[in-house]
Structure formats: C-alpha cells, structure tokens
C-alpha positions in Angstrom: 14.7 -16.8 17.0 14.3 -15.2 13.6 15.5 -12.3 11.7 12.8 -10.9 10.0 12.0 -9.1 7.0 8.6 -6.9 6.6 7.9 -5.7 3.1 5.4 -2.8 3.1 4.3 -0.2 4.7 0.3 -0.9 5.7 -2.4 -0.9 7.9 -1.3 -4.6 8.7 2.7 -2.9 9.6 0.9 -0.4 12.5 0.2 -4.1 14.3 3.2 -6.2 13.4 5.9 -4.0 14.3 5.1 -3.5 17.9 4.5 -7.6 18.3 7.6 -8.3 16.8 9.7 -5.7 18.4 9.2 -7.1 22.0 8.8 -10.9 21.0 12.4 -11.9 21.8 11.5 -15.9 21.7 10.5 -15.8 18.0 12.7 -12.3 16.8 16.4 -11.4 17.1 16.4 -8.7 14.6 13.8 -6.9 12.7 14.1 -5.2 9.2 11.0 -3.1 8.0 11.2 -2.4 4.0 9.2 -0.3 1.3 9.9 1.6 -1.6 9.2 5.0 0.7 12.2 4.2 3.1 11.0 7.7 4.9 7.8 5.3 6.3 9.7 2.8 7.4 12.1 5.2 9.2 8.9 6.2 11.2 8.7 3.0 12.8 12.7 3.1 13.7 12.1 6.3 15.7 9.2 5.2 17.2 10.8 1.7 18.9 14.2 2.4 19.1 14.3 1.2 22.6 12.4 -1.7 21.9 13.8 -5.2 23.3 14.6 -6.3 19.6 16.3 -4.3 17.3 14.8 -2.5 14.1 16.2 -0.9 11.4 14.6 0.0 7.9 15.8 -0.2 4.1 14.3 1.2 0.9 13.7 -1.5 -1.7 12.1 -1.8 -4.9 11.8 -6.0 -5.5 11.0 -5.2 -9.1 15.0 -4.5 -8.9 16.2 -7.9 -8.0 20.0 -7.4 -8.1 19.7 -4.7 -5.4 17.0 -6.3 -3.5 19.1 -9.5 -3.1 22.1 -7.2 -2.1 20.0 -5.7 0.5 18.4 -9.3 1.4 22.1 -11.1 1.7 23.7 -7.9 3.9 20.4 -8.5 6.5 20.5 -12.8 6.1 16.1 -13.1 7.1 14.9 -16.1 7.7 11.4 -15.2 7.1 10.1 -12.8 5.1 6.4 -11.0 5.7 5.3 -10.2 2.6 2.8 -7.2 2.7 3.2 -5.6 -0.8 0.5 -6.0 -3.8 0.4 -9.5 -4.5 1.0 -9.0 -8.0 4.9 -9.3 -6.5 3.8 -12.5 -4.6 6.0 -14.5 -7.1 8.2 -12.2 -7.3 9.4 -12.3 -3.7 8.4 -15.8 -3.1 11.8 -16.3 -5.9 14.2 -14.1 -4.1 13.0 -15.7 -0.9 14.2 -19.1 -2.3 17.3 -17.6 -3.7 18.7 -16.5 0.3 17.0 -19.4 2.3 14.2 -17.8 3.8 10.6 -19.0 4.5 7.9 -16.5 3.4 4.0 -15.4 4.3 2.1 -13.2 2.2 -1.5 -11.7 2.9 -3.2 -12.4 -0.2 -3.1 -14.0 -3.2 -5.4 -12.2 -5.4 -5.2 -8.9 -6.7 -7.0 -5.5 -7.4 -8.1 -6.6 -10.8 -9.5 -9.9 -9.6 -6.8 -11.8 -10.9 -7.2 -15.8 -9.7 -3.7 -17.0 -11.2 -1.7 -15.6 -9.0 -1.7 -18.6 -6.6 -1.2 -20.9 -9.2 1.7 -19.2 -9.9 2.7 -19.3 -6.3 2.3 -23.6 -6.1 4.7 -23.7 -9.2 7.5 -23.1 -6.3 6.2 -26.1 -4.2 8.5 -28.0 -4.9 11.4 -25.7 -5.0 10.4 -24.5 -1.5 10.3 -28.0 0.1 13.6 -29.4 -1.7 15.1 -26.4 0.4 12.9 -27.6 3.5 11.4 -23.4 3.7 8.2 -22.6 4.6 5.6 -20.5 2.4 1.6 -19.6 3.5 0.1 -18.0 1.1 -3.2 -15.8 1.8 -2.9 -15.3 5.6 -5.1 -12.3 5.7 -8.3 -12.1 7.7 -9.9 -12.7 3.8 -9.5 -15.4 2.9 -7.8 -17.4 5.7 -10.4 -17.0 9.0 -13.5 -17.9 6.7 -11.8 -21.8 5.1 -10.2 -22.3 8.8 -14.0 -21.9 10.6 -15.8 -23.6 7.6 -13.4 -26.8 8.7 -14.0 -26.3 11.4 -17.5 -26.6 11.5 -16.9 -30.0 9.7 -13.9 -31.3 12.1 -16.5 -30.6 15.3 -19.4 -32.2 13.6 -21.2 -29.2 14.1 -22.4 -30.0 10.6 -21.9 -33.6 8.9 -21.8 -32.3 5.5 -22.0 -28.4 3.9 -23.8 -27.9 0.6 -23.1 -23.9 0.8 -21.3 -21.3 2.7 -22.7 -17.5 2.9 -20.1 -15.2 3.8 -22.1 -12.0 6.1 -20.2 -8.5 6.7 -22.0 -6.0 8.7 -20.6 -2.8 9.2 -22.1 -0.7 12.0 -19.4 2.4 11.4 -20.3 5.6 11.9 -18.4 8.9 12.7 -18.4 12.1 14.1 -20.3 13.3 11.4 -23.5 10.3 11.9 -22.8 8.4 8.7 -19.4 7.3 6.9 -18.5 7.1 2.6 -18.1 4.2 1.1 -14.3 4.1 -0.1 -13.6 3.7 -3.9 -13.0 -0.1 -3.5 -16.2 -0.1 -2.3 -18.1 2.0 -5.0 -16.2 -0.7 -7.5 -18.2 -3.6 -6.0 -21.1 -1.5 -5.9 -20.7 -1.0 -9.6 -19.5 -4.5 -10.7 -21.2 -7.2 -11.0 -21.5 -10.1 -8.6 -20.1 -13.9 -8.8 -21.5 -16.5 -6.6 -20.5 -20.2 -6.8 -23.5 -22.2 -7.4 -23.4 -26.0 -7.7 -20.2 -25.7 -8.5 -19.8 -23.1 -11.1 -18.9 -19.6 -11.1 -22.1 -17.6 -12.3 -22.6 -13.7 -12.8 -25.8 -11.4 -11.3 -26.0 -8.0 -11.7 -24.9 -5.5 -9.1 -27.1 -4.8 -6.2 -29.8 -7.8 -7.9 -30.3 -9.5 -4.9 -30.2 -8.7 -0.7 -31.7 -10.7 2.1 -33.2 -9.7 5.4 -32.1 -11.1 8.8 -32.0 -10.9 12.5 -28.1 -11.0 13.5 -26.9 -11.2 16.7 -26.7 -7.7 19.4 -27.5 -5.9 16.1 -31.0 -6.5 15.1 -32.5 -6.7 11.7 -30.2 -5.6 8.9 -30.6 -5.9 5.3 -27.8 -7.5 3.4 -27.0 -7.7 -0.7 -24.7 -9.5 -2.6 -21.6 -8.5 -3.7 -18.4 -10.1 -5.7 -15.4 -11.5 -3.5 -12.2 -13.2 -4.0 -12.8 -15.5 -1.0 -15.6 -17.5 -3.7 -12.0 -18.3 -5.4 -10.4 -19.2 -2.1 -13.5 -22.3 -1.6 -13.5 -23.2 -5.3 -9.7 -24.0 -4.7 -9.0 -24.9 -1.5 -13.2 -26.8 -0.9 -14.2 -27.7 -4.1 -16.6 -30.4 -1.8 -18.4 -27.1 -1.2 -20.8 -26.1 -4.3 -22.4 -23.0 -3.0 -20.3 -20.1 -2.0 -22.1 -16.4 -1.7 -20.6 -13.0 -0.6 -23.4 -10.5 1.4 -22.8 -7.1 2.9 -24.4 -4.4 4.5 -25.4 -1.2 2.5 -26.2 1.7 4.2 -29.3 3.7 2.0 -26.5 7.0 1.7 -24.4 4.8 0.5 -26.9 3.8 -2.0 -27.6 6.9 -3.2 -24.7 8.2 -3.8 -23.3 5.3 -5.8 -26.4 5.6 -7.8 -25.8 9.5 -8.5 -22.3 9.0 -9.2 -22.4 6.3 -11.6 -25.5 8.7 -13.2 -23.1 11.6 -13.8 -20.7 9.1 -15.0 -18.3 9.1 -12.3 -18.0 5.1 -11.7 -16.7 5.0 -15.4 -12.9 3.5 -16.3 -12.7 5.5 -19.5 -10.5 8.3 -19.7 -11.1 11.8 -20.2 -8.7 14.5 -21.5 -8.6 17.6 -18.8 -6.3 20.6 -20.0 -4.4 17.9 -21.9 -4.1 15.2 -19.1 -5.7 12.1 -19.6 -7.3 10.7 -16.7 -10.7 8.5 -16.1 -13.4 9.8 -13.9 -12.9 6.4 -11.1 -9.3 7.0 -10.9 -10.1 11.1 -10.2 -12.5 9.6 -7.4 -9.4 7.6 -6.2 -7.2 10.8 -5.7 -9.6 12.9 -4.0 -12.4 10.2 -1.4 -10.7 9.3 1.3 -9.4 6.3 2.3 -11.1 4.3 5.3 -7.5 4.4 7.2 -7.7 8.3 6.8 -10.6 9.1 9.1 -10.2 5.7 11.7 -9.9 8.7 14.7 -13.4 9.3 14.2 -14.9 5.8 13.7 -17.2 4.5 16.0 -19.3 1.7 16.1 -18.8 -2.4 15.2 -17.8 -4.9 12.2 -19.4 -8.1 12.3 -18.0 -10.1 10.2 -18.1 -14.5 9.4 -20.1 -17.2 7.5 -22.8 -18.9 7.4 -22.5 -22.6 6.7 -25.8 -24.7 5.6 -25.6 -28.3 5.1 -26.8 -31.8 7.0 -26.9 -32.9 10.4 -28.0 -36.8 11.5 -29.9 -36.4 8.3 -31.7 -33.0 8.6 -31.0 -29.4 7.4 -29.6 -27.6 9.5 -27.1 -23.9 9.3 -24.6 -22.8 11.6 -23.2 -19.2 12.1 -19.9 -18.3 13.2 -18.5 -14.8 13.3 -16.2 -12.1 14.4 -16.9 -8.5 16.4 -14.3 -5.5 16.2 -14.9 -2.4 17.8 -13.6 0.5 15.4 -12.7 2.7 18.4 -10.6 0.1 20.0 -8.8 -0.5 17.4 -8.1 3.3 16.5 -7.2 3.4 20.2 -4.8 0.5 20.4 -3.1 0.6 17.0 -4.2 3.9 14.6 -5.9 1.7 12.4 -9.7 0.3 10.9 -11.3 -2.7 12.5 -11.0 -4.6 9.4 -7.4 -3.6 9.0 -7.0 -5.2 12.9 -8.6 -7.9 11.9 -6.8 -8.8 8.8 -3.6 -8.1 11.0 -4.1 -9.8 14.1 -4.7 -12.8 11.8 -1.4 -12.5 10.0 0.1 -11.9 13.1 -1.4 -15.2 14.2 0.1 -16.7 10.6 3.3 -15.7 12.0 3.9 -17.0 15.0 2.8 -20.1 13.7 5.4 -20.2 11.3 7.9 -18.9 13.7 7.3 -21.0 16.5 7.5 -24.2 13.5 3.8 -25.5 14.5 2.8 -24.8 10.7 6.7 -26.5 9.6 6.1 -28.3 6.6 7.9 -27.2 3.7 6.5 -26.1 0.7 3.7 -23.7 -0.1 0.5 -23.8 1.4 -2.9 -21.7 2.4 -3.7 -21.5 6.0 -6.4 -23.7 5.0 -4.5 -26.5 4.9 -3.6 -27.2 8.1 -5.9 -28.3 10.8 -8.2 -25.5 12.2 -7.7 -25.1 15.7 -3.8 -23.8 15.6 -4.9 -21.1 13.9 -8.4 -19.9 15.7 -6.4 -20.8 18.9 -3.8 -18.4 18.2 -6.1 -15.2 16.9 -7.9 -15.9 20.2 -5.1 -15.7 22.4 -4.7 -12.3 20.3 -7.7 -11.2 20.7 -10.1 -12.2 17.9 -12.1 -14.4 19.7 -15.3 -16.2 17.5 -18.9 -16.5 18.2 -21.1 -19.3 17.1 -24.5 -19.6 16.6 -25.6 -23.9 15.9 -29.5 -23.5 15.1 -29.2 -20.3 12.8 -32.1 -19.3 9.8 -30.5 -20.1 6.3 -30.6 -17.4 3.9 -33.5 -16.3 1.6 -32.5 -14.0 -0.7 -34.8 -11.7 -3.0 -34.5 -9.4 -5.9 -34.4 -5.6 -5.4 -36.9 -3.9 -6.8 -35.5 -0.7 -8.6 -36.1 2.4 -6.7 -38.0 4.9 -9.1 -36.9 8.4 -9.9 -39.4 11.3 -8.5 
C-alpha cells in the first residue's frame, strides 16, 4: 500500500478521490493538495468516513522549500500530478528529492509547447538510479489513442500503418437544444491546423478542410480538421507512423458564432485599454463563457471519441476503427463531471493502479505508450471504458470548405 499525494484540484480529482479513498490494497493514506486548500478541504468533508484516510494541504510547488516541508511531514510514495504541466518538471524534481514515483496527465501545455517532455526524459536517469517510477502523459489524450494504435499492430489487425486519423464526435446537447463551444474550443477554431504528413509537421488554415462519414449508432456527421497535441505524441513516441491528422465535429451554431466573433474582433490576443485596464478581447471571453464543467447537470447526449488507423493487410489497403462512447448524463450522474473529463480520468485512474499495483515497475520515465497495450485497455475496461472496433472501415476523404458567403 501507498501513501498518496494528489496535486490539483480538477475534473480528473471528482474521480480519483472516491477510488482511492476505498482502495485499501493499493492506499494507506491519501493527501489531496492545491494552491486553494478551501477545495481540497471539500473533499475531506465529503469522505471522512471513508476506509482510507484523507486529509488536505495548501501548496504552492513554485515554493519548493515549503513544498518539500509539506512533502517530508506526509512521506508519499507516489505522487499524481494534476497541475498545468508547465510544473511537470518541477514536481517531477521534488518527487526525486523525497523518493517518490510520479504520474502526470499531460505533457504539453496551453501554448502548445512540445519541450516539455523533453525536459521530463532529462530525469531518466535520475529516476531509475533511485529505482522510482515516472508516466508521463496518462490522460485520455494522448495515452488511449498510442496504446490502441499498438495495438492494432500487436493483433495484426493491420501489418503495417501508413497514417492514423484521430475522430471526435460530440453529440452534446442541453436543456436549452444546443451547447457553446468553450474558449479552448473557439482557439482551435481560430488557429490554424498541423497534421503530420509523410513525416513532417505541416500547417492548413483553420476550418480548410472536413470530411463526410457514416459512424457508428450516429449516422452521417461531418468532421474538420483541427490542431492537436496528440500529432506530437506519434511524431515522438511512432515516428514509423508518417501520417497523423486531428478531425472533429462542428456543430453549424458553433460555426457561426466563431465566425461573428472573430468578425467583431473578439478571437483577438491583443489587448485593449478599458477605463485604464488592459485586457485582450480572448481573455474577456475567458472570464465571462462558461466552462464545459460549469453546465455538465444539463448535458445530454454522447462523445464518441478514437482513431482511425489506415495501412496494409496480407498486401492490401485496408483501415481499422477503434473508439470510445461516454454518455454525458452518466457521467454527470456518477461523478459531477463532462464525459471527456470521465474519460481523461478513468484513464489516469487506470495509469494508477498500474503503477501502484507495480505491473508498469520499471524505473525511469516513460509514456503509457511504452509499455505493451493490453495492461492498459484491460484496466480502463475493467473501469468502465470499454472500446469498440470496427476491422473493414472507409478511409478518410477529406475536402476543402467552400466559404460560406455573406447575404
């Protein structure tokens, strides 16, 4: 058993802290941390009675004399890492400094920045001369889309992959009939795209390019291509994999009002001076949209979420589909939170009990990518993210959008 150390308070917290508070094989003791110790306290209240013990700390890691105080009083021997991953390093040194193995969620951040997991393999070695533990990126993105891409290849579904095309479909709605896109979204929307292609990251313009298919218990949807960190998660961890392409549904509301915004000038970044504050249009839309998490009571509907792989079977073409299904009320129901915020969670909760249980034991940092991909599928399963395949699916055409005149 494990003491263990959560830092942050997220979506992904909501499904931890009830798993770990009545797992008494892997947990002993369980410490919930963020820099809003009032959060964390919420948690305390809520399972005081549970079968292993909580308790909660404020922390700021930026601070590390009083974050190792804090660490050293509580002795972890794993740490979940939940905070921006701009403080993956960060904690990933502290965590060598007590002895402690470590898990984080993802290793890129906001801004797109790729080095981050560079940084993080700098302290391979330091990790496995102290025989710890460190998975990097055990979030739904990127680590359920490399684990069923191998193992497509380790069934010999597929003899060889030329491309993978990653497919989100959200089929959300609420009370109202239709949902808003949240600001992260609107960015994409506004940014332009990256695919891999032969190899090489290239750039299209935003919204350039969609494809039309049939998918699975939801009919014919219309998908476009959109920039995602999980192209940086093949070019590193399946370089043998050239073509790597990010589509998602777009509903036409959603559309339009990215298009009016961004008319009015509201997508920009530039700051404006208001009654003497300075502050840019994107971040005003930050303040005042809500967030997804913020209206998850009234979600209803399904994400549908996996890849596409395309490559060669006995000689001939041939694409295989596997994907995921989460029901938005369910997981309101069950845990307060989004569908993609279960899924992301019930796949670092998988991550975990790997780790805990020492059947991902090798010391030294590594992606859940890296190890063979049954533990992991196996173990989402058993939690309830069970995947669907499809072996004789279409391959993508894609198309360019024709722009949509003004009346």
């Amino acid at each position: 058993m494990d003491k263990v150390l959560i830092i942050g308070c997220t979506e992904t917290t909501k499904v931890l802290v009830p798993a770990l508070v009545k797992d008494t094989k892997l947990v002993s003791e369980l410490c919930v941390a963020s820099k809003t110790k009032e959060e964390c306290d919420e948690y305390r209240k809520k399972y005081m009675g549970a079968p292993v013990r909580i308790i909660t700390a404020g922390i700021d890691v930026t601070n590390e004399e009083k974050t190792l105080l804090m660490m050293r009083i509580f002795g972890p021997s794993l740490i979940i890492n939940l905070a921006p991953s701009r403080l993956n390093k960060t904690i990933m040194e502290i965590a060598l400094k007590i002895g402690a193995s470590y898990i984080d969620t993802s290793y890129t951040d906001e801004t797109g920045d790729t080095s981050i997991i560079d940084q993080q393999f700098e302290l391979s070695s330091q990790f496995y001369a102290k025989k710890l533990v460190c998975i990097t990126g055990c979030s739904f993105n990127p680590a359920a889309y490399v684990t069923l891409t191998r193992l497509i290849l380790n069934r010999r579904m597929l003899d060889t992959i030329s491309g993978v095309d990653i497919i989100k479909i959200d089929s959300t709605k609420n009370d109202s009939g239709v949902s808003l896109p949240s600001v992260a979204e609107i960015k994409k929307l506004h940014e332009d795209s990256r695919v891999l292609e032969d190899g090489e990251l290239k750039t299209m313009e935003a919204l350039k390019y969609k494809t039309t298919r049939t998918f699975p218990g939801l009919g014919r949807r219309t998908l476009y291509a959109f920039d995602n960190s999980v192209i940086d998660s093949y070019k590193r961890g399946m370089p043998d994999i050239k073509n790597v392409r990010y589509f998602s549904s777009l509903r036409k509301p959603h559309l339009t009002l990215v298009n009016t915004l961004k008319k009015i000038g509201m997508i920009s970044t530039e700051p404006i001076s208001i009654k003497g504050v300075k502050i840019s249009p994107l971040e005003y839309l930050e303040e005042v949209m809500p967030k997804p998490e913020d209206n998850a009571s009234s979600h209803k509907g399904t994400v549908n979420i996996g890849l596409l792989a395309t490559g060669k079977k006995n000689g001939e073409n041939k694409s295989v589909l596997m994907y995921f299904v989460s029901d938005q009320e369910k997981a309101y129901n069950e845990y307060g939170v989004t569908s993609l915020g279960l899924m992301s969670a019930l796949t670092t909760l998988a991550c975990f009990k790997l780790v805990a249980s020492k059947r991902w034991a090798n010391p030294g940092v590594f992606t859940p990518g890296d190890f063979e991909p049954e533990f992991l599928l196996n173990k989402m399963d058993e939690l309830g993210l069970e995947y669907n395949t499809q072996l004789d699916a279409d391959p993508i055409v894609i198309e360019e959008v024709e722009e949509e005149q003004d009346d």
